[in-house]
Structures are given as structure tokens and as C-alpha cells.
C-alpha positions in Angstrom: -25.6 24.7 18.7 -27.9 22.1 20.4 -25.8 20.5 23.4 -24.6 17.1 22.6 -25.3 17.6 18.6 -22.4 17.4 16.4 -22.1 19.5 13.4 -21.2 18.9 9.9 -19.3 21.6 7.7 -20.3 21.7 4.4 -19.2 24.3 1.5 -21.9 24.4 -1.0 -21.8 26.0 -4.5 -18.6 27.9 -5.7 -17.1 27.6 -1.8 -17.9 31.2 -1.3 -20.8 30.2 1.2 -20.5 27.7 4.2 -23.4 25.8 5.5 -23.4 24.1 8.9 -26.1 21.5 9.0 -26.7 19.2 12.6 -26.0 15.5 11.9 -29.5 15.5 13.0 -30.7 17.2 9.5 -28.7 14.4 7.7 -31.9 12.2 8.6 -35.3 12.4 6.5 -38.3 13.7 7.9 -40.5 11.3 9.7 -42.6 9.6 6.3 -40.1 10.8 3.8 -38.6 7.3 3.0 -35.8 8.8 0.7 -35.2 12.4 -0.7 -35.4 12.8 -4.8 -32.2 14.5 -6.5 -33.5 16.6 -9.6 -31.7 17.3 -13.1 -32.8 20.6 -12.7 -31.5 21.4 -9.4 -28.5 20.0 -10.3 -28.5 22.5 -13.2 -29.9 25.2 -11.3 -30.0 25.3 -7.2 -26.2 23.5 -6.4 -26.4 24.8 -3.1 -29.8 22.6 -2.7 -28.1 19.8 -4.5 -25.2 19.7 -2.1 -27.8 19.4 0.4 -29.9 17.0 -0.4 -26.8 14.9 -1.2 -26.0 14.6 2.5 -28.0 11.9 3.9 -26.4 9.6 1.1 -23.2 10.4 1.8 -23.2 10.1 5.5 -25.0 6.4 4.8 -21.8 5.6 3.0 -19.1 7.5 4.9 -20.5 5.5 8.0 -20.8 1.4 6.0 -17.4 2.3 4.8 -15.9 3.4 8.7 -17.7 0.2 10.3 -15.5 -1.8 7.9 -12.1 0.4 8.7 -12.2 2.4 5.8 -11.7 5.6 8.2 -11.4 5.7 11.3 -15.1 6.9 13.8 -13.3 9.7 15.0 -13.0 11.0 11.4 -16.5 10.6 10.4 -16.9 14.6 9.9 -14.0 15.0 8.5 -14.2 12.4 5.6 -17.5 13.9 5.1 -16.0 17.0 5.0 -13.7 15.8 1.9 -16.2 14.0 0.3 -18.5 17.6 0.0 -15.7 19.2 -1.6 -14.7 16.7 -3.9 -18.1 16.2 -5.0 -18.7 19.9 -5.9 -15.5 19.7 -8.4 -17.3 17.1 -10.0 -20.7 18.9 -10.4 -19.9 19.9 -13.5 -19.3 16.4 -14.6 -21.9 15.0 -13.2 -24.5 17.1 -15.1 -21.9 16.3 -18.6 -22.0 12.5 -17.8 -25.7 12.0 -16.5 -27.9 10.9 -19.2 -31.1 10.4 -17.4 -31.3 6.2 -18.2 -31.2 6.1 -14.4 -32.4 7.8 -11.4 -30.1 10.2 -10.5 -30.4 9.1 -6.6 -28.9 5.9 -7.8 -26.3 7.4 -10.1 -25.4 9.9 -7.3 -25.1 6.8 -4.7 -22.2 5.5 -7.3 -20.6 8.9 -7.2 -20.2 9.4 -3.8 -19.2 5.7 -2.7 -16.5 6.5 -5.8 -15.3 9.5 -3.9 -14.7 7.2 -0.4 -12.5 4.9 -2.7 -10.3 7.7 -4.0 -10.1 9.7 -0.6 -9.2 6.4 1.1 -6.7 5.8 -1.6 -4.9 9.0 -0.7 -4.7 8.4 2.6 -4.3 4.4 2.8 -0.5 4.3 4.0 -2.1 6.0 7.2 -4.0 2.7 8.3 -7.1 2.7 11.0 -5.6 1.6 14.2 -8.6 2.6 16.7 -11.6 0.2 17.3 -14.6 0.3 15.1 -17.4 1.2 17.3 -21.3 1.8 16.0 -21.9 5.2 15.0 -25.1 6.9 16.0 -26.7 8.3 12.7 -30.0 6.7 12.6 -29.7 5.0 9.6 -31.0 1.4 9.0 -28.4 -0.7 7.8 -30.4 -2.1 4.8 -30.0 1.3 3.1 -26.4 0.7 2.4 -27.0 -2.2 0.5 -26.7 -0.6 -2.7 -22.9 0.4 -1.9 -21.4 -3.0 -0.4 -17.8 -2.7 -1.7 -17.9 -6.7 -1.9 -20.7 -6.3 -4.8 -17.9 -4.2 -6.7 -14.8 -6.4 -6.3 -17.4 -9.4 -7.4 -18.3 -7.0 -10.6 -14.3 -6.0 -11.0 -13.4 -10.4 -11.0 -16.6 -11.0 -13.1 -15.5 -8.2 -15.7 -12.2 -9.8 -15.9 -13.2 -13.3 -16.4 -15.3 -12.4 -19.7 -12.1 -11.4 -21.5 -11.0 -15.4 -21.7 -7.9 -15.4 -22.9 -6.7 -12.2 -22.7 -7.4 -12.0 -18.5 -4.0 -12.5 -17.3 -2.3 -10.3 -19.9 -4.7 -7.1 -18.6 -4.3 -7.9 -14.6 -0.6 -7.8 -15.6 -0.2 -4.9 -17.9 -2.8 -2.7 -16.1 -0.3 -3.2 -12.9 2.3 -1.7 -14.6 0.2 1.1 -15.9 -0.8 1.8 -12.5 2.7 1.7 -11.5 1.5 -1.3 -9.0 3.8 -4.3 -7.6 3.2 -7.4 -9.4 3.1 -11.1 -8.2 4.8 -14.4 -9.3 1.0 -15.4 -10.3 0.6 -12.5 -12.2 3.9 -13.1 -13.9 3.3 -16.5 -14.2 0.2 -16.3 -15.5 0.9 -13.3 -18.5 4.1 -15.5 -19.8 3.0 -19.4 -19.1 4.7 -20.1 -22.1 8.2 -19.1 -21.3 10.7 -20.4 -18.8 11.2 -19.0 -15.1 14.9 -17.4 -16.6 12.8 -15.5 -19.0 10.0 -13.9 -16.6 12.1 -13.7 -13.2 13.7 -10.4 -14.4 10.5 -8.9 -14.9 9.2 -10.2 -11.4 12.5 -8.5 -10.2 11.6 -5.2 -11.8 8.1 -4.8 -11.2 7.6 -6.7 -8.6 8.4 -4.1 -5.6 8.4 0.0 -5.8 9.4 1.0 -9.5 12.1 2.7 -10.0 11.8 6.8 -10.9 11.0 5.5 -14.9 8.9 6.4 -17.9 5.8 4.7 -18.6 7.1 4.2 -22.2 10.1 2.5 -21.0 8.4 0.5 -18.6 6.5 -1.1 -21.5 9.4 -1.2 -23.5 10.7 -3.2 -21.2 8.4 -5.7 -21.7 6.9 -5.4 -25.0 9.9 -7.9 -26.0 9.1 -10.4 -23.7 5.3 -10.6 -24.8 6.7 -10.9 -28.0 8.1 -13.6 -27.3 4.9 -15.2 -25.6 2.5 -14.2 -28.1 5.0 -15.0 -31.0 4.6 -11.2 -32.2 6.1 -8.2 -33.1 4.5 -5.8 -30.8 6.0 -2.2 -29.9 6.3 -0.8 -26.7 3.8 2.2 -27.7 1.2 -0.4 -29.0 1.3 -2.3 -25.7 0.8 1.2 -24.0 -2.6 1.9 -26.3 -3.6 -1.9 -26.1 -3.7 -1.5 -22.5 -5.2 1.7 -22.5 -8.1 0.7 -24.5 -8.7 -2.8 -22.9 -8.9 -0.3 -19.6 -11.3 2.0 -21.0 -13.5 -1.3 -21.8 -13.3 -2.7 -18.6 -14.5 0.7 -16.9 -17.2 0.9 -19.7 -18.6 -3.1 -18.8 -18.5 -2.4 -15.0 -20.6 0.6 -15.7 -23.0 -0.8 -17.4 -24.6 -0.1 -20.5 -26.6 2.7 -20.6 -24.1 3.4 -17.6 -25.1 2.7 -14.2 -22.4 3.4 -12.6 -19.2 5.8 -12.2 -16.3 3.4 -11.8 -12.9 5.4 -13.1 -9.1 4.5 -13.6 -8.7 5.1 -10.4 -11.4 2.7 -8.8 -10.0 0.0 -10.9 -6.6 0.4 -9.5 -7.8 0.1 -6.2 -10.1 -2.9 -6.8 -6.6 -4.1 -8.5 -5.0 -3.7 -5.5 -7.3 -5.1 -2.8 -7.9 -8.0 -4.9 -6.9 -10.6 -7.6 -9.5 -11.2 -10.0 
């Protein structure tokens, strides 16, 4: 190994082969403004695929430390995890990509998707070193495309187009993702009721739930939208209401033909590190 290089472990196809690259190989060749990601070799040379993944990945491994994400001592590490998490999904990636896009730019959506669920395992172990600059060579202009900011804009955006049902979703899609809820949100999803009515529910869901069933969780507060809404609603309906008004969220901030890779658990993130 070249002195002062560091190296970066990456398992490539079924993890039966290893493949150490220098963080210096993560960088295109002198003239070769961005490498092109191929249908076919996703189909039919993985190993390549992995590999031509990398300079992407590193671009948004290192915007996402530089902003505490991860800590600079980590860097390998978290790129690392991101390799093998993305080679669980090759499968569907090639079931999901429908060729409306350039796979570069669908891949780009992947991988910054990957950061966000890595870092949402490991977010009650919070960055306490300095961020310092990280020497990979890569202008900062090329991570424009994956500025978190741009997604918690789309997340808010997505949220204000459903009007009158907004503070209803932010609310029940908390308690789907077994998330703490505010007095705003509470205020918000029953403004037609009195404090005595909602405080309970503040009360219950507004720390760490309980060890408690999802259905009982919304049967616990089916009643109460009842009452707002004037209807007769069942727990299990408010279940599959919230369920599908999720599944149309993720599908708008994709895009249509889809764009973008955003899943249930992106959206709980973005619920958490903002209010829309």
C-alpha cells in the first residue's frame, strides 16, 4: 500500500470477493468529468457496478460528514456500510429502475437514501469531534444534487399540497412511526376540540410509547378524530387511511415517472428533523 494512502474496503458481488481500492481510485481520470452507470452492468458485471458506484458515494459520505452526519474519523467506515447495504438492494434497484432517468442520477438518490438510514441507526450516538475538511478531491459543486436542505424543502412542500388534510397526516404518521408528538401537532389535528379532550393524547404520545400495538394505538385515537371530523371512523380504517396517504406522499416526493428513492423510512427521518 502506497505510504500515506488510505484504503477503502469494499465487498462486491455476493460478498464472496473483497476489493480494496485507494481513496485515490475514488477520483475520475484526469478528462473524465463523471463516470456512466449502465443497465446492463447493473444486470450483468455487479462487481463493476459496485465500482463505479464509488466516487458517488464517497461525494456524499463526505457533504454529509462536513455537516455532522458522521463523524471524519468514520469516513471509511460509513462507506464501508453504505457498500453493503447497497449491494442488498441491487436487486431492487434493477426491479425499480425504469430507465425515465439516468441511472447516475437515480443511483445519486439511492445512495444519499442509504446515509439517511445508516445515520438513523446510529443517531443516539451523536458526533462530538470537530468537523474538519476531508481530503478527497472533490469539488464541492458536485454535491449539489444531494443537499439534504433540498429534501426537507420537498418533504414541507409535499405536505402543504394536501390543504386540509396536512395536520391530520404530520400527526397520524407520528404515531405510525412510533414518533413523539408536539402540542402543535396535537393542536393542530384536533383544533376543534377543547385542551381536556386532546391533553390525554399529548400525554400518551407525546414522549416514548409505551410497549403497545399499532392497532391499539390508533384505537386509541380513532374516537377522538371522531369526534373532530364528526365521523364514525375505526381504528383499522385510520391505520389504512394513514398508510395510503403515506404511500402518496413517498410517491409525490419521487416524482412522477420517479426520480427519486425516498422510502418510509426517509420520511420518518425528514418527520423527525423537521416540521413541515
Amino acid at each position: 500500500m502506497l505510504q500515506g494512502t488510505r484504503s477503502v474496503r469494499i465487498f462486491v458481488s455476493d460478498e464472496r470477493s473483497l476489493t480494496t481500492l485507494h481513496r485515490d481510485s475514488l477520483q475520475p481520470p484526469m478528462g473524465h468529468a463523471s463516470h456512466m452507470l449502465d443497465i446492463e452492468m447493473l444486470r450483468h458485471d455487479r462487481n463493476q457496478f459496485i465500482l463505479e458506484c464509488q466516487r458517488t458515494i464517497a461525494i456524499v459520505v463526505k457533504y454529509h460528514t462536513q455537516r455532522g452526519m458522521f463523524s471524519g474519523s468514520e469516513f471509511d467506515d460509513i462507506i464501508q456500510s453504505v457498500n453493503e447495504e447497497l449491494i442488498q438492494r441491487l436487486d431492487s434497484i434493477e426491479r425499480n429502475f425504469n430507465g425515465s432517468v439516468m441511472l447516475n442520477t437515480y443511483m445519486n438518490v439511492v445512495i444519499r437514501n442509504i446515509c439517511l438510514t445508516i445515520f438513523e441507526r446510529t443517531r443516539r450516538n451523536p458526533v462530538t469531534e470537530p468537523i474538519t475538511e476531508m481530503r478527497t478531491g472533490h469539488d464541492s459543486e458536485a454535491m449539489a444534487p444531494v443537499l439534504l436542505q433540498d429534501e426537507y424543502r420537498r418533504f414541507s412542500h409535499t405536505m402543504r399540497l394536501s390543504a386540509g388534510k396536512r395536520s391530520k397526516m404530520i400527526f397520524c404518521f407520528k404515531v405510525y412511526f412510533r414518533l413523539p408528538v408536539t402540542e402543535q401537532d396535537v393542536q393542530r389535528a384536533f383544533d376543534r376540540l377543547p385542551e381536556d379532550q386532546w391533553r390525554p393524547v399529548l400525554e400518551r404520545f407525546g414522549t416514548e410509547y409505551d410497549d403497545t400495538l399499532e392497532a391499539d394505538n390508533f384505537n386509541s385515537i380513532a374516537s377522538l378524530m371522531n369526534l373532530q371530523e364528526k365521523n364514525t371512523t375505526t381504528g383499522a380504517s385510520l391505520l389504512r387511511w394513514t398508510h395510503d396517504n403515506l404511500t402518496r406522499t413517498i410517491t409525490m416526493m419521487n416524482g412522477d415517472p420517479p426520480v427519486r428513492s425516498h422510502t418510509k423510512e426517509t420520511v420518518k427521518l425528514l418527520l423527525e428533523e423537521v416540521t413541515p
